[in-house]
C-alpha positions as CSV (number, residue, x, y, z in Angstrom):
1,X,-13.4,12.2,30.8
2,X,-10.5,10.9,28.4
3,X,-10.3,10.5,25.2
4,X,-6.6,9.9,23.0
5,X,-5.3,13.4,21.8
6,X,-4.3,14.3,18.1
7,X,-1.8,16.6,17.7
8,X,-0.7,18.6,15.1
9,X,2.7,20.5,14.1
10,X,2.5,23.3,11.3
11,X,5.2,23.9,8.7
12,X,8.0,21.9,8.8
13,X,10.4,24.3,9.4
14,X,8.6,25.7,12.6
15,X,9.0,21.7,13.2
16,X,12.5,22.4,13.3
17,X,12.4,25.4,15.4
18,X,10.2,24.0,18.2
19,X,13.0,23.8,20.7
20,X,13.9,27.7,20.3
21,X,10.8,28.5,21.6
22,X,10.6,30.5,24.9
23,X,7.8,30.1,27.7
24,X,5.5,33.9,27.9
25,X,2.9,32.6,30.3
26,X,2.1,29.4,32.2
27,X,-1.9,28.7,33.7
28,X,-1.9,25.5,35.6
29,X,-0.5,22.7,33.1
30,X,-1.0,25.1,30.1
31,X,2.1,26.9,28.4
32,X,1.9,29.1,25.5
33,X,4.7,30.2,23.8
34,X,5.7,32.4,21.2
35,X,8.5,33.3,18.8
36,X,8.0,35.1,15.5
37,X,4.6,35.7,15.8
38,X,4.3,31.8,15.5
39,X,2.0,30.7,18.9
40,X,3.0,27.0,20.3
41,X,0.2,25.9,22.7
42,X,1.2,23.5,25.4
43,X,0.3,20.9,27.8
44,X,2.7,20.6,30.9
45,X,1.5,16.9,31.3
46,X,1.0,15.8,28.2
47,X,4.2,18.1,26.1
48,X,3.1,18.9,22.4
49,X,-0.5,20.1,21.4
50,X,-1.0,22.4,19.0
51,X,0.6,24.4,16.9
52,X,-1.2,27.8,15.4
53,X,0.7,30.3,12.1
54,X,-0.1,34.1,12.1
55,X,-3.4,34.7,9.9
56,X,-1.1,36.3,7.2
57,X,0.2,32.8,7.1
58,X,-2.6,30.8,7.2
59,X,-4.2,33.0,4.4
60,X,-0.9,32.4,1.9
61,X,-1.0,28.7,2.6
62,X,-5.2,28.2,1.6
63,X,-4.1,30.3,-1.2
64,X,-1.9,27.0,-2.5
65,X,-3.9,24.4,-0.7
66,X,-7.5,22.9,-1.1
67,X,-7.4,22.8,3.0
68,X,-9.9,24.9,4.2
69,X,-8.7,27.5,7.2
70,X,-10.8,26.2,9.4
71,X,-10.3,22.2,9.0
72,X,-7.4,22.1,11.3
73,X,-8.6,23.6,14.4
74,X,-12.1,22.3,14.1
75,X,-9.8,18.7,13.8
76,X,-7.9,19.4,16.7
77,X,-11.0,19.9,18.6
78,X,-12.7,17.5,17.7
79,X,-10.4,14.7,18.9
80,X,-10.4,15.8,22.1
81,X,-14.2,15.0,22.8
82,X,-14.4,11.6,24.4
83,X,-17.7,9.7,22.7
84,X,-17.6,7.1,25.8
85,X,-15.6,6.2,28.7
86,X,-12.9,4.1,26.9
87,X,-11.3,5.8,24.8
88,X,-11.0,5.1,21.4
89,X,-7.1,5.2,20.5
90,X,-6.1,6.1,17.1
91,X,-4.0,3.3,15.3
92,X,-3.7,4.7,12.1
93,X,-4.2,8.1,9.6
94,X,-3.7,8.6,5.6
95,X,-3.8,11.2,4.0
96,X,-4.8,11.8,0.0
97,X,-3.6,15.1,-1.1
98,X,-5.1,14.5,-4.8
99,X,-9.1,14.6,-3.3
100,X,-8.1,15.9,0.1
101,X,-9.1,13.0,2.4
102,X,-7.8,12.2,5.9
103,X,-9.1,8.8,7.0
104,X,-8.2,8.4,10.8
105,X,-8.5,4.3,11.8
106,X,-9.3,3.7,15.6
107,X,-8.4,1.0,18.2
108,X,-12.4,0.0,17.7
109,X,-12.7,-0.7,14.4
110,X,-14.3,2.4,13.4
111,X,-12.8,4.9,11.0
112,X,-13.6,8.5,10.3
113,X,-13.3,10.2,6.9
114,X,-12.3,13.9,7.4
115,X,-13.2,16.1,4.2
116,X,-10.7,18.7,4.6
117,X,-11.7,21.0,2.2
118,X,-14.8,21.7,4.1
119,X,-14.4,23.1,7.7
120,X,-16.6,20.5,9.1
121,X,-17.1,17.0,7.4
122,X,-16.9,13.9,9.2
123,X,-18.4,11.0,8.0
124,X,-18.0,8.0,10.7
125,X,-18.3,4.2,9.6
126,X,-17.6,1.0,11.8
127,X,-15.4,-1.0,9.5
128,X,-14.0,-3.4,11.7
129,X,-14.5,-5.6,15.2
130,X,-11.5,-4.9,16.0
131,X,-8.9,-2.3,15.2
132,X,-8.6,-0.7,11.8
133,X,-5.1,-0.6,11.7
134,X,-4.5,-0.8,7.6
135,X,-5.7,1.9,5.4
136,X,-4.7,2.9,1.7
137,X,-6.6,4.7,-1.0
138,X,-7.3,4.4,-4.4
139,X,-5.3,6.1,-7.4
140,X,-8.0,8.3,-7.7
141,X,-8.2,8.9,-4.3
142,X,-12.1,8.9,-4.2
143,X,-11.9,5.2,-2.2
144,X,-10.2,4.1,0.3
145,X,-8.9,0.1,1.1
146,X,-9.4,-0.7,5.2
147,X,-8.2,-4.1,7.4
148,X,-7.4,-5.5,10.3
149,X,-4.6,-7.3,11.2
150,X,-7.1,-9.5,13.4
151,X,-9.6,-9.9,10.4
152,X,-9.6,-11.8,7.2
153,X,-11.2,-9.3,4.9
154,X,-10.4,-6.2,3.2
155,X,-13.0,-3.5,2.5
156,X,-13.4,-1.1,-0.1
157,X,-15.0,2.1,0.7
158,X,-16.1,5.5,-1.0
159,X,-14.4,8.3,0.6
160,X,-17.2,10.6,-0.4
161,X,-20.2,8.9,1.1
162,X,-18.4,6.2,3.3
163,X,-20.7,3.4,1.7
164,X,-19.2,0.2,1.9
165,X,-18.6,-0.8,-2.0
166,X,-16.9,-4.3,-1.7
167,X,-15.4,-6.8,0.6
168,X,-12.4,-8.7,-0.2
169,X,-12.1,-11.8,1.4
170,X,-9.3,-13.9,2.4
171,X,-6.9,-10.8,2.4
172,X,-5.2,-9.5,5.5
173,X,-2.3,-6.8,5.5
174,X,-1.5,-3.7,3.0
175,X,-2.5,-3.0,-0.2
176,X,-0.3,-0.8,-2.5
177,X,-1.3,0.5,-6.0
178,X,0.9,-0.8,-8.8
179,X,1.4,1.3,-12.4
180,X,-1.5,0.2,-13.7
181,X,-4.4,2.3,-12.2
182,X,-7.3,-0.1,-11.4
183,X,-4.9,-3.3,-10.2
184,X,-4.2,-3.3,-6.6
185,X,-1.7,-5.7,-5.2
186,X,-2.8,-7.0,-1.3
187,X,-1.9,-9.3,1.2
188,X,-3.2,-12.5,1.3
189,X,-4.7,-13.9,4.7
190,X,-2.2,-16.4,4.9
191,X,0.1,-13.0,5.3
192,X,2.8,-14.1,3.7
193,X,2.4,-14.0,-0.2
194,X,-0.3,-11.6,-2.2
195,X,-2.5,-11.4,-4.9
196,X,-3.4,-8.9,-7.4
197,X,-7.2,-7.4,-7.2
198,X,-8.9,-6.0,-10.3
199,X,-10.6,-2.6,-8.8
200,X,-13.0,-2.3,-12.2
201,X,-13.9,-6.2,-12.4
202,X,-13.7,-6.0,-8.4
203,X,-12.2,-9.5,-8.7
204,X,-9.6,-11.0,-6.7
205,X,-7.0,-12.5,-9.1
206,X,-6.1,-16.2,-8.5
207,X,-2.3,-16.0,-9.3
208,X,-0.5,-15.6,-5.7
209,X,3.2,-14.7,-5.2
210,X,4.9,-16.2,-2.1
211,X,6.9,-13.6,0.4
212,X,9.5,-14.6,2.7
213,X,8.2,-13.1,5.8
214,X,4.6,-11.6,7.2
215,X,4.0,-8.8,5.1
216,X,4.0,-5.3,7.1
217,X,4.7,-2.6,4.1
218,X,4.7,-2.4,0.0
219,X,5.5,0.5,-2.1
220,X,5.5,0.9,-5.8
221,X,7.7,3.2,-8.2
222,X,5.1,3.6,-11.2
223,X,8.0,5.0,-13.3
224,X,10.4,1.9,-13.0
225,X,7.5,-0.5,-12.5
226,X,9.3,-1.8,-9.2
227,X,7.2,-2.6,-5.9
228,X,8.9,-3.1,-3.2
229,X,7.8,-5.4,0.0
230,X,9.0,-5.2,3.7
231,X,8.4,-8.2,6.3
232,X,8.0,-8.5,10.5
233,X,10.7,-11.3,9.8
234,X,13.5,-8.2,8.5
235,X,13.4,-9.3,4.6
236,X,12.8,-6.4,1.8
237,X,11.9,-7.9,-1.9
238,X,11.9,-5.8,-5.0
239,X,9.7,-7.3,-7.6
240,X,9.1,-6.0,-11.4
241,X,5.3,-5.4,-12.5
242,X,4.6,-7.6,-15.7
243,X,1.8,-7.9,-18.3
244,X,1.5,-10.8,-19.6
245,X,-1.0,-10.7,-22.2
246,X,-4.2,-8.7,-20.3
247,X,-3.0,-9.6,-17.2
248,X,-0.5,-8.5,-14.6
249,X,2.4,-10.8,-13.2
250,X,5.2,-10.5,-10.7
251,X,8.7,-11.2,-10.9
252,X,11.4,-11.0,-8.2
253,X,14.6,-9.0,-9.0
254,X,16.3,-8.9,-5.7
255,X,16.0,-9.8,-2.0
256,X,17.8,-9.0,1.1
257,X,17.8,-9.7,4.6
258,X,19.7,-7.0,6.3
259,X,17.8,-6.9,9.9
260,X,16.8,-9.9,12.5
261,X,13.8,-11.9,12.0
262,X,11.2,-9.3,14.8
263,X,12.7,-6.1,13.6
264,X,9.8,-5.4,11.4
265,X,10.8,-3.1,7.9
266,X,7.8,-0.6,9.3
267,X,8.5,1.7,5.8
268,X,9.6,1.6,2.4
269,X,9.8,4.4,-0.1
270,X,11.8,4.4,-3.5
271,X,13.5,7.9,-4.2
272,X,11.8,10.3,-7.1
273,X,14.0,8.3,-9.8
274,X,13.3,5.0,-8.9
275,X,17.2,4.2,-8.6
276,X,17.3,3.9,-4.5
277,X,14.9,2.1,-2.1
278,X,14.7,3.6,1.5
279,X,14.3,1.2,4.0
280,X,13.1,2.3,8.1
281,X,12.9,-0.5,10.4
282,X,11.7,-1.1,13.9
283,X,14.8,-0.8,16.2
284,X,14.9,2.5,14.1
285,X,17.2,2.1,11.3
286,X,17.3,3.6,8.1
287,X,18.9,2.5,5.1
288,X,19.7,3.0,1.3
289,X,19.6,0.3,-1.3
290,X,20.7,0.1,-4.6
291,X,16.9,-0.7,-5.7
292,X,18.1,-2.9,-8.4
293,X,20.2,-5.0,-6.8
294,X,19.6,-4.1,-3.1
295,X,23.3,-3.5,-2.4
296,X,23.6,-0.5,0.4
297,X,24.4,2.8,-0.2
298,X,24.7,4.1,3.1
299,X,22.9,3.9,6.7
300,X,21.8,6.3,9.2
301,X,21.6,5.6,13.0
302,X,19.0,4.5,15.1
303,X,17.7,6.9,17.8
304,X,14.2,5.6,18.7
305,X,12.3,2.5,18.4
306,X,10.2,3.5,15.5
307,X,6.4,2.2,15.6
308,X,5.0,4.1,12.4
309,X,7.2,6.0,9.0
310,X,6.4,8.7,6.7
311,X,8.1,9.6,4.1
312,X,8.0,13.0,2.6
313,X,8.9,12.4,-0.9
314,X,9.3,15.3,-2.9
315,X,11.3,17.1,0.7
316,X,13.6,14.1,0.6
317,X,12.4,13.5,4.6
318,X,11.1,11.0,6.3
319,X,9.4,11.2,9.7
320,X,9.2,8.7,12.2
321,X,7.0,8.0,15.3
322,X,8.3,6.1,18.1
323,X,9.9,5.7,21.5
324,X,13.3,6.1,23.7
325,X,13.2,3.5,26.8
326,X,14.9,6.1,29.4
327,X,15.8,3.6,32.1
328,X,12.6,1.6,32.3
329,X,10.5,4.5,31.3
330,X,8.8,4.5,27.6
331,X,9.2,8.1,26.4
332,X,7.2,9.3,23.4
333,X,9.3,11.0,20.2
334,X,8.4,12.0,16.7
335,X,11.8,12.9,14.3
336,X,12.4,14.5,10.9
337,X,15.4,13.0,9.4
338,X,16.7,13.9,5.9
339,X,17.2,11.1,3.9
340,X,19.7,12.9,1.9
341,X,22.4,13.9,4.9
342,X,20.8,12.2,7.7
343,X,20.4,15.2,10.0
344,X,17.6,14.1,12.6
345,X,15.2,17.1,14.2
346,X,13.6,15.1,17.3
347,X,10.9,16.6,19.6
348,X,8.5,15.1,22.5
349,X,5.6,13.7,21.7
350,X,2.8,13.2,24.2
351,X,3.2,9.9,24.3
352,X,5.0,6.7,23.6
353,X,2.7,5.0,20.7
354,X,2.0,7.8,18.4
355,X,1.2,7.7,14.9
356,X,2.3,10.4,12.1
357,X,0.8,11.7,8.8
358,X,1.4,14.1,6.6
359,X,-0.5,16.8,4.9
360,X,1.6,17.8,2.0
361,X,-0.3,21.2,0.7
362,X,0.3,22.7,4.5
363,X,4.0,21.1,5.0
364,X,2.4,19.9,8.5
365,X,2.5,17.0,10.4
366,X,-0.4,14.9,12.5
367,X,0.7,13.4,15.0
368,X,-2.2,10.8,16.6
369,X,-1.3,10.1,20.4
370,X,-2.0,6.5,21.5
371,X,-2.9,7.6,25.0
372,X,-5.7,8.8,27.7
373,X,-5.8,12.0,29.5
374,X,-8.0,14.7,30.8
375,X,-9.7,16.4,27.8
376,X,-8.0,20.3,27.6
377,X,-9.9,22.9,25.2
378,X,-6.5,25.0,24.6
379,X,-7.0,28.4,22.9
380,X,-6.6,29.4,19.7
């Protein structure tokens, strides 16, 4: 039986702490670990699982957090029953800390939506033929946007009931919210230019901007009414949000190129003032722009090829999923690197494709594995 393999890290500073952990016992390819009452459960073939906090702990976060206690182990065991004998990869998790939705998007096309403020909601859909690789929600956080890279629509779910609400045709890449609630700006399927989408009217606006590359990420600062847009050919743009008259416009204030046309800008984020642009592409690069002008700031090193970014805004931290080739061999790695000094915390991940979320209210990471291997029910 196989099935790909979710796993999860708990606290961030426990993230950074992984390494001082010491081995108490080992049962075939199982560790577990302890230090500070803190248990790390481990698989010898497969390196990180799961991470469990003492029930004092646990209890003080739910306190703060509209997670329910039990979400994240029922989660972790869920992913490890295989539903066929393929397994069905995960490509892709988002998270909405407003409602409390984690949307997980799989190498099939289908996409669960995790309620995590109940211990056991799951509400599966098939969204897609192929993989549902592209998924964003709503301000509100009550809908969710889904698409495929090998599609040419974009669908518009409820996150509550999963009913399908609206397609979007003609649209393929990501969607981004912009400051004003109910317009959506998305990729177009010609994948290099985008059009606005009117969420209330659910209209697809006919004005369309072009982009100087195949669009791979957006990101808005509501504040500074900037949005930001990354390309697979290395390009970042930095447009201003208009109204004119009752309807919303674009106009470019700045554009760069700073990285070869196949090193894809894989994340975005503008800092809490709206004065910097962070920048994270493939060959695992991360810079700081002058988000007016896009002028650099500064640069931090590349240690892995990065496949998927997260940044964790108000912790000034961004984490990034990815790989090290070790002479010939692909080796999985997921790092926490501050944006503000550059410090990197890097740990094994199970795998070499994985995928990272994060879950603000716990200060934990999910880390998706993009692999197959022998289901393991590890303790608790």
């Amino acid at each position: 039986m196989r099935t790909c393999h979710i796993a999860l890290t708990c606290s961030l500073l426990l993230a950074c702490e992984l390494m001082g952990f010491c081995h108490l016992a080992r049962s075939g390819d199982l560790y577990r670990c302890e230090r500070g009452g803190e248990i790390l459960y481990s698989d010898h073939v497969c390196g990180l699982d799961a991470v469990t906090i003492p029930s004092e702990e646990r209890d003080r976060n739910v306190q703060t957090s509209a997670i329910h206690k039990e979400f994240l182990g029922r989660f972790i065991r869920d992913s490890k029953v295989a539903t066929g004998s393929v397994p069905d990869f995960v490509v892709s998790l988002t998270y909405n800390d407003k409602q409390g939705y984690l949307v997980v998007g799989h190498e099939s096309g289908g996409i669960d939506i995790w309620d995590t403020k109940e211990a056991r909601v799951k509400r599966q859909v098939k969204a897609h033929n192929y993989r549902a690789n592209l998924i964003s929600f709503t301000t509100d956080g009550n809908r969710f946007f889904s698409n495929s890279y090998f599609e040419e629509s974009t669908k518009l779910w409820s996150a509550t009931t999963g009913e399908l609400l609206f397609t979007i045709p003609k649209t393929r890449g990501p969607v981004c919210t912009t400051p004003d609630s109910n317009i959506y700006l998305i990729a177009t399927s010609e994948s290099s230019e985008v059009q606005f989408f009117d969420l209330a009217r659910k209209t697809l606006l006919p004005e369309t901007y072009p982009i100087g590359g195949v669009i791979h990420t957006m990101t808005t600062d509501n504040a500074s009414e900037q949005i930001a847009i990354g390309t697979a050919s290395g390009t970042i743009e930095v447009w201003k949000y208009l109204r004119v008259g009752h309807r919303p416009g674009l106009q470019k204030t700045a554009e760069a190129k700073p990285y070869a046309t196949g090193n894809w800008v894989v994340g975005l984020q503008f800092s809490s003032d709206g004065k910097h642009l962070y920048s994270v592409a493939a060959t695992g690069v991360i810079d700081e722009w002058d988000s007016t002008t896009l002028a650099k700031q500064q640069s931090f090193p590349a240690t892995i090829h990065v496949h998927s970014a997260t940044f964790l805004k108000h912790n000034s931290l961004v984490a990034l999923a990815g790989e090290v080739n070790n002479q010939g061999k692909h080796l999985g790695f997921v790092e926490l690197v501050s944006l503000a000094t550059g410090q990197v915390i890097k740990y094994r991940a199970n795998y070499n494709w994985p995928t990272v979320e994060y879950l603000p209210s716990l200060s934990s990471l999910v880390i998706a594995e993009y692999q197959s291997t022998q289901v393991r029910h590890l303790g608790e």
